[in-house]
C-alpha positions in Angstrom: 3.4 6.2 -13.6 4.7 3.9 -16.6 6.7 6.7 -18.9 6.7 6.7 -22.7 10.2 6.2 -25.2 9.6 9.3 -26.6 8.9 10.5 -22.9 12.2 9.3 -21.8 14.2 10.8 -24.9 12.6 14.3 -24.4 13.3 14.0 -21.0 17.1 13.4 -21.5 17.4 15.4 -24.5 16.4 18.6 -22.7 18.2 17.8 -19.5 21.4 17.2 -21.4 21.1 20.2 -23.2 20.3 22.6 -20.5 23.8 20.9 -18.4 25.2 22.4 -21.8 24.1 26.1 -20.0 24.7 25.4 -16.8 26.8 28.3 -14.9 29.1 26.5 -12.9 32.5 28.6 -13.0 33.3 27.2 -9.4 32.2 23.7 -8.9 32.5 23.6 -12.7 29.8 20.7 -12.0 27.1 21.3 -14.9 23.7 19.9 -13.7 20.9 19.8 -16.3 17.3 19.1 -15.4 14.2 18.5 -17.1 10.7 18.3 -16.0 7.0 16.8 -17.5 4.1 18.6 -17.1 0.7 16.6 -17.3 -0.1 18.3 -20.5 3.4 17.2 -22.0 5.0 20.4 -21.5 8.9 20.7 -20.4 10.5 22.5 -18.7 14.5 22.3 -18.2 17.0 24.7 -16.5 21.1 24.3 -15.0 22.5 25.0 -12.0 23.4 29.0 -11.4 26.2 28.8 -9.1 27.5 32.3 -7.0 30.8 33.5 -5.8 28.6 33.3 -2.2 28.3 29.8 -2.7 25.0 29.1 -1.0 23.3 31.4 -3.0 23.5 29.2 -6.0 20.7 27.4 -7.5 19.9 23.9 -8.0 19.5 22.7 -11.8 16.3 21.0 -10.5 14.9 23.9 -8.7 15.2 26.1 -11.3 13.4 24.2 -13.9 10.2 23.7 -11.0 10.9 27.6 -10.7 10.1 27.8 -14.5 7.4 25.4 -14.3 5.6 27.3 -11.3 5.7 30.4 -12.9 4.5 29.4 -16.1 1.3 28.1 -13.8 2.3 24.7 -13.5 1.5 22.9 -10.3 2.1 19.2 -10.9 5.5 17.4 -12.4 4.7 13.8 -14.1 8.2 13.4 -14.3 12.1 14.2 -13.7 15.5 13.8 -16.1 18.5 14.9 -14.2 21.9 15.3 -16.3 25.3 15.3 -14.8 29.0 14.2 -15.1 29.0 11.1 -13.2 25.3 9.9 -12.3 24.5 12.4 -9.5 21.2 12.5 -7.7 19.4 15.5 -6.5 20.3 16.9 -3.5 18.0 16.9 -0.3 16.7 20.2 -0.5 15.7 19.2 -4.5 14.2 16.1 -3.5 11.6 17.6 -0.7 10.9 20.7 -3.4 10.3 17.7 -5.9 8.0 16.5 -3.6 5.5 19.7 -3.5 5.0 19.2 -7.0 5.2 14.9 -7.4 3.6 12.0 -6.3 6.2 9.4 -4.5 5.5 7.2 -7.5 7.3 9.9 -9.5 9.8 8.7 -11.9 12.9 10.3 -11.8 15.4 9.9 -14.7 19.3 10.0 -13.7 21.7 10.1 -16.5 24.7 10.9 -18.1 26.1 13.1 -20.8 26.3 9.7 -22.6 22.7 9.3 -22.9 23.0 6.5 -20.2 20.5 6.4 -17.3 18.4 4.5 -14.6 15.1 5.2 -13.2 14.2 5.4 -10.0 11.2 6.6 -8.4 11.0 10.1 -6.1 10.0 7.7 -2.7 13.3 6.1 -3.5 15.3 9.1 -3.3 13.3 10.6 -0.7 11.4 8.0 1.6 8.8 8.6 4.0 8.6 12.2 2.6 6.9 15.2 4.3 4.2 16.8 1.9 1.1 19.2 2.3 -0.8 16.3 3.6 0.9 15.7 6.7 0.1 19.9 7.5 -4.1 18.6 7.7 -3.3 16.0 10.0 -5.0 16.8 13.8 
């Protein structure tokens, strides 16, 4: 999927500005994320990190989680904000995955306003998805 400039800008925008709320007194490493619905919606949310560290929650996951429960059920697109030019994590990547097409773009960035695109099959190739559970 080819993605819009204004696209892109909202995508980064709202990424960048939902690092700004991340809750990372730990790691103190703010992750912002931003996803596109079909219909053009967005959705963002930042990491929530716990003093039981693996209870925290992924920046990515919790903007999907917002998605889902507003009734979404298919991302167009992914802006991921943090320090350096971090990817998702694995765990991201394969929840990504229920929700986006391999051909996904998926927007990593900076504070800056700097970023690449890469493609969800890049970060996670030969994925699993609901359509390897139908196989016989």
């Amino acid at each position: 999927m080819k993605l819009s400039l204004e696209d892109r800008e909202r995508l980064i925008h709202e990424a960048t500005l939902a690092r700004t709320r991340a809750y990372a007194p730990y790691s103190r490493y703010q992750v912002g994320a931003a996803i596109l619905t079909e219909d053009g919606q967005l959705f963002s949310g930042g990491n929530v990190e716990n003093a039981v560290y693996p209870l925290g929650l992924c920046a990515e996951r919790v903007a999907i989680a917002a998605a889902v429960a507003a009734g979404v059920r298919r991302v167009i697109a992914l802006a991921v904000i943090t320090a350096n030019g971090g990817t998702p994590c694995g765990a991201c990547r394969q929840v990504l995955r229920e929700f986006a097409e391999v051909d996904t773009p998926v927007l990593i960035g900076t504070p800056d306003g700097a970023y690449h695109e890469m493609r969800l099959e890049d970060l996670l190739p030969e994925s699993f998805s609901v359509a390897d559970l139908s196989q016989d």
